[in-house]
SELUMVO-971337 format. One record per residue (C-alpha): residue number from 1; residue in three letters; y, z, x. Coordinates in pm, 1 decimal. Each point is the difference from the previous one (the first is absolute). Layout:
NUM / ALA / Y / Z / X;
...
//
This chain:
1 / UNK / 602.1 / 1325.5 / -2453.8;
2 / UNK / -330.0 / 101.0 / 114.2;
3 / UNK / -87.1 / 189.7 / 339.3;
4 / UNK / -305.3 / -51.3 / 165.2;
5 / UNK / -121.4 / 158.1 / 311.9;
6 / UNK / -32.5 / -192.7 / 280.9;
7 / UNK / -360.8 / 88.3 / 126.4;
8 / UNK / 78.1 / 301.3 / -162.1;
9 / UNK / 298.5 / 234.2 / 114.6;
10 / UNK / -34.1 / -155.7 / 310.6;
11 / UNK / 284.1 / 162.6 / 139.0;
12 / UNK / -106.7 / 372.7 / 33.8;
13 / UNK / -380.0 / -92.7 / 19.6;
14 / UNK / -256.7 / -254.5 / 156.1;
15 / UNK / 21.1 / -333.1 / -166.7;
16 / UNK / -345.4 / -59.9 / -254.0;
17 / UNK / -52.1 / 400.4 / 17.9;
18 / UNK / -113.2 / 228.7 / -261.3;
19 / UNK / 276.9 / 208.9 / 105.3;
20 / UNK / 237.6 / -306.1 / -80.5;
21 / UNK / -120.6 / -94.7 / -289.1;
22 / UNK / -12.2 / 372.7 / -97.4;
23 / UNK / 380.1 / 56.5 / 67.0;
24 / UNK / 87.2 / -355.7 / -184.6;
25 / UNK / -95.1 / 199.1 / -288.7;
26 / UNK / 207.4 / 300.2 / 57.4;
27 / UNK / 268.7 / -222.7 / 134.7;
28 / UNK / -0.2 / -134.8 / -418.1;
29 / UNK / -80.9 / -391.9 / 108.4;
30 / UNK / -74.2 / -212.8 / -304.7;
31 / UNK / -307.3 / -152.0 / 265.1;
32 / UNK / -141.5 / -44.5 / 322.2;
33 / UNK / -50.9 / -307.9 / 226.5;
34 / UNK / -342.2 / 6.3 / 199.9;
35 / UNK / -162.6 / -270.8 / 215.8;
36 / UNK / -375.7 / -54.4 / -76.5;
37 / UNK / -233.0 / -85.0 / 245.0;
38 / UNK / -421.1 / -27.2 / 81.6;
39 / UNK / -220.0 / 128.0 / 203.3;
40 / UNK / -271.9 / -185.7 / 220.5;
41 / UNK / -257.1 / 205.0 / -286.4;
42 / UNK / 236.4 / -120.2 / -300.9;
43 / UNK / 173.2 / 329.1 / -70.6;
44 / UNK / 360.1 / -66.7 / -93.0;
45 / UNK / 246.3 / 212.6 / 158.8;
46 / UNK / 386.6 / 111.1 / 41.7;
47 / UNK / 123.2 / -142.5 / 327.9;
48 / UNK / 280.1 / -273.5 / 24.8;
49 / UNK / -74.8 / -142.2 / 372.8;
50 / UNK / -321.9 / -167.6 / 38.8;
51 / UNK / -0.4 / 199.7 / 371.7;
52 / UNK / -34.2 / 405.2 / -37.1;
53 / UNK / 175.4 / 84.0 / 279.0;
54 / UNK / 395.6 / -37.1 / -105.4;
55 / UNK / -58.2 / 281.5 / -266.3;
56 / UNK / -331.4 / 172.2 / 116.4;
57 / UNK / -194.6 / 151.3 / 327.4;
58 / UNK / -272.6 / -227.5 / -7.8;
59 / UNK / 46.3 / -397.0 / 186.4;
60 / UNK / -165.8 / -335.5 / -192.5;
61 / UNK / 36.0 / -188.3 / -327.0;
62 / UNK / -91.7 / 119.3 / -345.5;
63 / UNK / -222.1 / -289.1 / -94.9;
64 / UNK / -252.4 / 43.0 / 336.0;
65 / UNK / -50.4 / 370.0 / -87.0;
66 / UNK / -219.7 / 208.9 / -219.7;
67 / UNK / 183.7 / 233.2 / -284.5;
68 / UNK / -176.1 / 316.6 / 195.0;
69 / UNK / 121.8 / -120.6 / 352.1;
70 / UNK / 365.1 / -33.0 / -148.9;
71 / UNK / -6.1 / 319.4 / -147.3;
72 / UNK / -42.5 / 152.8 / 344.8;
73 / UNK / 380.4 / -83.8 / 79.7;
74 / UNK / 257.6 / 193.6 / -153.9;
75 / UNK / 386.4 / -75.1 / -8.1;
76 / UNK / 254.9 / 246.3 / 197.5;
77 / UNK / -22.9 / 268.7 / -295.0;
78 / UNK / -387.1 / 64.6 / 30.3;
79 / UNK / -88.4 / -256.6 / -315.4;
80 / UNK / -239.0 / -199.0 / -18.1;
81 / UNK / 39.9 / -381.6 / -118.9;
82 / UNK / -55.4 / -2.6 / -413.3;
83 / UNK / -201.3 / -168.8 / -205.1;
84 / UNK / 142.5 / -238.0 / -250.5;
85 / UNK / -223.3 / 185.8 / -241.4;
86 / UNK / 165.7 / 334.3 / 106.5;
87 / UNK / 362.1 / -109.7 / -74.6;
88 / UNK / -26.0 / -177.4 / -292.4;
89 / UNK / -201.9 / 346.2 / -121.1;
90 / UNK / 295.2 / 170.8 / 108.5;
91 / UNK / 279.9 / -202.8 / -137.2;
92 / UNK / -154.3 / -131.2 / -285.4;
93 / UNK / 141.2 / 115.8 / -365.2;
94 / UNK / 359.5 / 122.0 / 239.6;
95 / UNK / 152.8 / -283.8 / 144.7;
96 / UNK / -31.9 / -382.4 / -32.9;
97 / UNK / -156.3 / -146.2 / 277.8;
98 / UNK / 68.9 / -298.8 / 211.5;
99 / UNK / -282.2 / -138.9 / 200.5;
100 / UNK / 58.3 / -244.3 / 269.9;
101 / UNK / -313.1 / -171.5 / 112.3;
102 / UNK / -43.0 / -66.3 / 375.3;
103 / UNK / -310.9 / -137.6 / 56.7;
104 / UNK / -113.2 / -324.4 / -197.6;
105 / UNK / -384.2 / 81.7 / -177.5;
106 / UNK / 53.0 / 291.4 / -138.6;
107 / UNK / 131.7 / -97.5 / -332.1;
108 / UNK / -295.1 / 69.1 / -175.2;
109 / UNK / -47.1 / 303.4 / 134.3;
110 / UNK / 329.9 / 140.9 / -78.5;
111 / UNK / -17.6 / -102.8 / -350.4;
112 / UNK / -361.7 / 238.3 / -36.0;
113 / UNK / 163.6 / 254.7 / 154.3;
114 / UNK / 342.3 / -7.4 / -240.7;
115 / UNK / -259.7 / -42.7 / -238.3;
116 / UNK / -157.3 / 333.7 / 33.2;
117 / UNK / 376.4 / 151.2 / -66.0;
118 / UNK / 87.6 / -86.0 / -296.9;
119 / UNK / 262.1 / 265.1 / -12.3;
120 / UNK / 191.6 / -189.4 / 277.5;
121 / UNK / 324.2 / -217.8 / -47.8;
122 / UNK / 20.3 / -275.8 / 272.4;
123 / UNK / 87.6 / -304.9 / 97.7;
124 / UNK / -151.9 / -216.5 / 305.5;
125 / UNK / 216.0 / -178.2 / 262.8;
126 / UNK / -30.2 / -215.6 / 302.6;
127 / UNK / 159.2 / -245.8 / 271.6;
128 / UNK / -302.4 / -177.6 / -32.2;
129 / UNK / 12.7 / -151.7 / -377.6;
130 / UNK / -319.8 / -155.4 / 47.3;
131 / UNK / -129.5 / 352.1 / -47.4;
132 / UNK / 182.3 / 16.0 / -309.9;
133 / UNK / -114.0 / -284.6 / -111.7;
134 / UNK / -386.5 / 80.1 / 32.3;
135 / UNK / 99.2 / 308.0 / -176.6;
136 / UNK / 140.1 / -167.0 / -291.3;
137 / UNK / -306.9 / -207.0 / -37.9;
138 / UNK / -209.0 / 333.1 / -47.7;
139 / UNK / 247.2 / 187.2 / -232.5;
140 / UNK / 248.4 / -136.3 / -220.0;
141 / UNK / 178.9 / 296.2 / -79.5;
142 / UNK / 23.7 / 128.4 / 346.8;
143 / UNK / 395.8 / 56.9 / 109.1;
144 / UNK / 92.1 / -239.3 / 338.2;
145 / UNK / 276.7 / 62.1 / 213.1;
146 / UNK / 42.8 / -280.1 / 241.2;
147 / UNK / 170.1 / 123.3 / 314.2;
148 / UNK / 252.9 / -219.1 / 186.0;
149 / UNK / 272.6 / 25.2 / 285.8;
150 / UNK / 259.8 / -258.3 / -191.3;
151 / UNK / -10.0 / -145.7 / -366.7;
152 / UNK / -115.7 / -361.4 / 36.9;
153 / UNK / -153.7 / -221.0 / -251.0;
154 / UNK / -346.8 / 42.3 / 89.9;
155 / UNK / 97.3 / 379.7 / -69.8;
156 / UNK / 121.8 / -89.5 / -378.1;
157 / UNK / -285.7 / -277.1 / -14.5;
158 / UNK / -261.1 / 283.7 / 103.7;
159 / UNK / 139.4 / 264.8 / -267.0;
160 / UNK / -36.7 / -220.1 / -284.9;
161 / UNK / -378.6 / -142.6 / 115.6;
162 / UNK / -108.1 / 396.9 / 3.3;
163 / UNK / 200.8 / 102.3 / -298.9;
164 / UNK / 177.3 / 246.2 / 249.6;
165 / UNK / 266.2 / 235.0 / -156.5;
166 / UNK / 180.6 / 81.1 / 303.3;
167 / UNK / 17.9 / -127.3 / 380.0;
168 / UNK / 38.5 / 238.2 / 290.5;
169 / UNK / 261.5 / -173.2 / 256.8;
170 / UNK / 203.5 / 158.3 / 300.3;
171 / UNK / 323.9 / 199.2 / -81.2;
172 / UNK / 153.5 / -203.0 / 248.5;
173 / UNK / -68.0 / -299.4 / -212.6;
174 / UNK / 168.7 / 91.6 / -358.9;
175 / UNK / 304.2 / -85.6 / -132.0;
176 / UNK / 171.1 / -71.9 / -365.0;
177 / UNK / -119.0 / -325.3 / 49.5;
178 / UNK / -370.7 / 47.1 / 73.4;
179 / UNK / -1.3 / 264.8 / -292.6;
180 / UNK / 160.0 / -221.0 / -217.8;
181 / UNK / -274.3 / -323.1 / 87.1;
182 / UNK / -264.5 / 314.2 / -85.7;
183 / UNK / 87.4 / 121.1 / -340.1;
184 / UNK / -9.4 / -427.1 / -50.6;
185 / UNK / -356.8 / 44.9 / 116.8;
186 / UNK / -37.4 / 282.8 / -230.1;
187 / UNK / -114.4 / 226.0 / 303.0;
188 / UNK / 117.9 / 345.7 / 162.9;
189 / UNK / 57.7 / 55.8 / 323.7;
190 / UNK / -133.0 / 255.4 / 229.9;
191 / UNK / 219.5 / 59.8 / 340.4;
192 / UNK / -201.9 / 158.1 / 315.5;
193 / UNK / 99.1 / 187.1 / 213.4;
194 / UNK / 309.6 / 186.2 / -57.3;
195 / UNK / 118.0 / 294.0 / 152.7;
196 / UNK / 363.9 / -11.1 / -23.3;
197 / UNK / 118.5 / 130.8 / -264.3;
198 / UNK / 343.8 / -249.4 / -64.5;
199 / UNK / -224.7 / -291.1 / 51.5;
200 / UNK / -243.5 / 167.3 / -308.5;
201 / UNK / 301.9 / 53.7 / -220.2;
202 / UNK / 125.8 / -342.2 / 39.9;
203 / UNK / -356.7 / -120.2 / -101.4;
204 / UNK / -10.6 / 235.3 / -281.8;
205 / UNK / 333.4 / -181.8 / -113.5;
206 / UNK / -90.9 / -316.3 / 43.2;
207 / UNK / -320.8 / 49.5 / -220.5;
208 / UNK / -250.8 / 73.8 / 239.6;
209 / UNK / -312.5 / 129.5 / -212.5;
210 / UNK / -160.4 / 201.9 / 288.3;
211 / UNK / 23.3 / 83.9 / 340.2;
212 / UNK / -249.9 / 117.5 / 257.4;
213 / UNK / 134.8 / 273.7 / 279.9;
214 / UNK / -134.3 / 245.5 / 210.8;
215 / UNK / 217.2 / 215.5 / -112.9;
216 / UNK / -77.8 / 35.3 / -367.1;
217 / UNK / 167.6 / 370.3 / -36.2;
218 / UNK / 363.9 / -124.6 / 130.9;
219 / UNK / -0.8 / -265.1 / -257.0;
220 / UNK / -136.9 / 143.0 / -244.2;
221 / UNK / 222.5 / 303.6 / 31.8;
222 / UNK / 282.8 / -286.1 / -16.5;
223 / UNK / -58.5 / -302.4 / -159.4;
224 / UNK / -149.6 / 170.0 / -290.1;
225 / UNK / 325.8 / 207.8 / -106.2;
226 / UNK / 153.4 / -390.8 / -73.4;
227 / UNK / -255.3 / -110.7 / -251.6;
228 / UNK / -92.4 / 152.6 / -320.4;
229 / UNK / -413.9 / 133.4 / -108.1;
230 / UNK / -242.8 / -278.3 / -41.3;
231 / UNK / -209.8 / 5.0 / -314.9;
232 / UNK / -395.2 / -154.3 / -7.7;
233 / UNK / -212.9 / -54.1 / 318.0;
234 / UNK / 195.1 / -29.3 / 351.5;
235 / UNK / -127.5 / -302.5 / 137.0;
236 / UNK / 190.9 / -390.9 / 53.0;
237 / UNK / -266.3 / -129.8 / -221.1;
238 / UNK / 194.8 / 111.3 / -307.6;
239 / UNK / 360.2 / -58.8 / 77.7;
//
């Protein structure tokens, strides 16, 4: 089963931080999660509310601000909020990377910027499948995640229209029986977010392909004693 950090390693640093995506990588996650949003000027940026103020000094919404007037705020350890440019230079050729799109009309935009880092492994995700959708109109090959509380028909319906190779639904929401109308489906399944580490192992058992935590060193340091050294490239795309 695959670990991915959870905004990072969440857990010991600011959520969307360089530091957290820095210790995701010493923590040994297979990937990150990240939530990708725009500025009022069209820069795209690591933040997962639309309003700063939750995870950073500064007050307002993402979308009405300039990229240099966001930059002013910093988080509660003295950072600054990244650039999706930034992390995907920092992450890219280390860790597969799951993108979760925010803000609808940015699609484009994303898909440049991937474009310019070719040495990056990553798959895109959203609540909002429209998004995915518009994606899949611009790139074929492009690897969708559609994001969902519960499995529903629409979910499965969705998956096959985008050619999706896994879905990303709630921990609280899998069972044998929801893994066992997936592999009919012929897609993985991604569980967010987990932190405790019984409820991980009983995913793991029931054939979970990857979780998302923010606390990627715990399981790691656990779940990863149970299962055996993968072979190839680490990402739900090929399994």
């Amino acid at each position: 089963m695959m670990i991915y950090a959870h905004r990072g390693s969440s857990s010991t640093h600011r959520e969307n931080s360089i530091a957290a995506f820095q210790q995701a990588m010493t923590d040994g996650a297979d990937g990150v999660e990240l939530d990708v949003r725009a500025t009022s000027d069209g820069h795209l940026v690591v933040l997962h509310d639309r309003d700063v103020s939750r995870t950073t000094t500064g007050l307002g919404f993402v979308d009405q601000m300039t990229l240099a007037t966001l930059q002013r705020f910093t988080t509660d350890e003295g950072e600054s909020i990244p650039t999706l440019d930034e992390v995907i230079g920092l992450l890219a050729g280390h860790l597969h990377i799951d993108l979760e799109i925010k803000q609808a009309g940015t699609e484009r935009e994303v898909l440049a910027l991937l474009a310019n880092h070719p040495a990056a492994d990553w798959a895109i995700s959203s609540f909002d499948w429209d998004i995915l959708h518009v994606i899949r109109g611009i790139d074929a090959a492009a690897e969708l995640w559609p994001l969902a509380l519960v499995a529903t028909d629409d979910l499965f319906v969705t998956a096959r229209n985008l050619a999706a190779p896994a879905v990303a639904l709630s921990a609280a929401a899998i069972n044998a029986d929801v893994l066992a109308r997936c592999v009919e489906e012929k897609v993985s399944v991604v569980a967010w977010t987990v932190n405790d580490l019984d409820e991980a192992a009983n995913l793991q058992r029931l054939g979970t392909a990857a979780i998302c935590t923010d606390r990627p060193a715990t399981m790691v340091q656990t779940l990863k004693r149970e299962v055996s050294s993968r072979n190839g490239t680490d990402h739900l795309g090929t399994l």
